[in-house]
C-alpha positions in Angstrom: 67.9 171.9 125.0 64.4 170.7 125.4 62.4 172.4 123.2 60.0 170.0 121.8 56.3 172.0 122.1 53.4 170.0 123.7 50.4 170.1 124.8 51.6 166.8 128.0 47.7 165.8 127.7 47.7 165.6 124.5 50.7 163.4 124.2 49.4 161.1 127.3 46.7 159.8 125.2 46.9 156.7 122.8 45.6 158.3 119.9 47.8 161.8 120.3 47.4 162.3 116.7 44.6 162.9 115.1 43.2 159.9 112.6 42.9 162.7 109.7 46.6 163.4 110.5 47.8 159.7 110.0 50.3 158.9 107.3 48.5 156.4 104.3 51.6 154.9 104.6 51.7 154.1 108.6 54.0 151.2 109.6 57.6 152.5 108.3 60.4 152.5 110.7 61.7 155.8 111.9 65.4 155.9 113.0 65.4 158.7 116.1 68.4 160.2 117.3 68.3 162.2 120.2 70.3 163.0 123.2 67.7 164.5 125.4 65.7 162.2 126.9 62.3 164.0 127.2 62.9 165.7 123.8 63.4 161.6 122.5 60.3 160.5 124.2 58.1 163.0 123.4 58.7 162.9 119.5 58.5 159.0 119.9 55.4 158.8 121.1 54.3 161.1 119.0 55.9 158.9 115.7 54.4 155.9 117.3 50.6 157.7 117.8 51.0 158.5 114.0 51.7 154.9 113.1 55.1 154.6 112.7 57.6 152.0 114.6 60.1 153.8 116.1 63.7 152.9 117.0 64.7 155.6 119.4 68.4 155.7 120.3 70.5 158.6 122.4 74.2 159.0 120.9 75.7 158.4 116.8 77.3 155.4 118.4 73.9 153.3 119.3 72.2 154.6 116.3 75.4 152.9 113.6 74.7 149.8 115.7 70.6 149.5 115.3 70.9 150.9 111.6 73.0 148.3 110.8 70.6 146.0 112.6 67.4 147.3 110.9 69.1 148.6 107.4 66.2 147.2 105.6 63.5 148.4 107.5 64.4 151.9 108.5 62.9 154.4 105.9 63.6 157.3 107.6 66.5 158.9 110.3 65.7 161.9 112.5 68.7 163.6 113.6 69.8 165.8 116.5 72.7 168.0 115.2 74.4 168.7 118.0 74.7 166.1 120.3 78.1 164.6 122.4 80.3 162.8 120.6 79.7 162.2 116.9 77.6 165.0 115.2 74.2 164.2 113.6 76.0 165.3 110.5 78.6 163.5 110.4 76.2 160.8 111.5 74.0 161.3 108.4 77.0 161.3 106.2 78.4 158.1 107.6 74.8 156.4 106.9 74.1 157.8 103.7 77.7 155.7 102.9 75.6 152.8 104.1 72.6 153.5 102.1 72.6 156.3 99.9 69.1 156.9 99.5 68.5 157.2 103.0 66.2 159.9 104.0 67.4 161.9 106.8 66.1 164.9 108.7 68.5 167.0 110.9 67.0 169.0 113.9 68.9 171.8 115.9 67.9 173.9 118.5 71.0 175.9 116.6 70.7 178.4 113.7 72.5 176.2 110.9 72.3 177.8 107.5 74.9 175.5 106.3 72.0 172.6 106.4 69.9 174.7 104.0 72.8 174.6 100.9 73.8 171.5 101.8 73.1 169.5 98.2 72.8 165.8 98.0 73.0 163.8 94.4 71.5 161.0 95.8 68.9 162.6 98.5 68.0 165.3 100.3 68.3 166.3 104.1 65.6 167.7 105.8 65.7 170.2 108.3 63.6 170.6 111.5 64.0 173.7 113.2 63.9 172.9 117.7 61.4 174.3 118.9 58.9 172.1 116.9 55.2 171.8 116.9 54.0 168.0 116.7 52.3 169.2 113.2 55.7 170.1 112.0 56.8 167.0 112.7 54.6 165.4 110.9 54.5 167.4 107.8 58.4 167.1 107.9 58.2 163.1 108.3 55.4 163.1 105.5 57.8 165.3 103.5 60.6 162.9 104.0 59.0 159.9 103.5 56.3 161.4 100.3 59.8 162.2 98.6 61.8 159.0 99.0 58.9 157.0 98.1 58.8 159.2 95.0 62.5 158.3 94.2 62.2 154.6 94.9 62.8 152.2 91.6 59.4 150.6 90.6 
C-alpha cells in the first residue's frame, strides 16, 4: 500500500524540507515502523531532512528489539497499522507498557474510526491518515512531539 505522496525531486535533495519547516526541537529520535519499503524510506528521509534521527525498522518484532535498545532516546514511534504479523496497535499497546508516556502515531492506508475514540490516561495516539503529504507529516510529528513535551515533568 504505497501511498506516501512525493514530489521524488524533492525528496532526492539534502535539504527536502524547507529550513522554515524545521522542528526548534531537531535532534529527537523517531521510532518508524513500516512494512513497505519505499513507503519506510521515503518518510525517513523525509524525518532525517527535518532534523530528526531516525530508527526505521519493517515488522513489531525488530521495532520491540531497537526500543528496548534506544528506550531513552526514542521520543516518538510512527506506526503502520496493518502490517504482517503483530499489529501497530497492539505494537503501541505493548510499548506504551514499556513507557507510558510514549508518544505514538498510528498510520493506515485503512479507514479506522476505532483510532479516533481510542482514549489514553497517560497519552494520546495520533493518527496519520495513508495517503500523506510530507507537510502532514510534519505537522503530525510536531503535534506529537509539541504535546509530549508539554506533558513532560519539569
Amino acid at each position: 500500500m504505497g501511498c506516501l505522496k512525493v514530489d521524488r525531486r524533492r525528496i532526492s535533495t539534502r535539504h527536502s524540507v524547507p529550513v522554515r519547516q524545521r522542528l526548534h526541537r531537531a535532534g529527537q529520535t523517531i521510532l518508524l515502523v513500516e512494512d513497505e519499503e519505499f513507503v519506510r524510506k521515503v518518510t525517513s528521509e523525509v524525518l532525517r531532512a527535518s532534523g530528526f534521527h531516525v530508527l526505521a525498522v519493517a515488522n513489531a518484532r525488530d521495532a520491540v528489539s531497537i526500543f528496548n535498545k534506544h528506550k531513552d532516546q526514542v521520543q516518538l514511534v510512527m506506526t503502520d497499522l496493518v502490517m504482517p504479523g503483530k499489529s501497530g496497535r497492539i505494537l503501541a499497546k505493548e510499548l506504551r507498557e514499556l513507557a507510558p508516556r510514549l508518544s505514538i502515531i498510528l498510520t493506515s492506508g485503512y479507514p479506522d474510526t476505532e483510532i479516533m475514540q481510542e482514549k489514553s490516561s497517560t497519552e494520546p495516539l495520533y493518527y496519520l491518515p495513508k495517503p500523506y503529504s510530507v507537510d502532514l507529516l510534519i505537522l503530525k510529528v510536531r503535534q506529537a512531539l509539541v504535546k509530549k513535551s508539554e506533558t513532560q515533568p519539569k
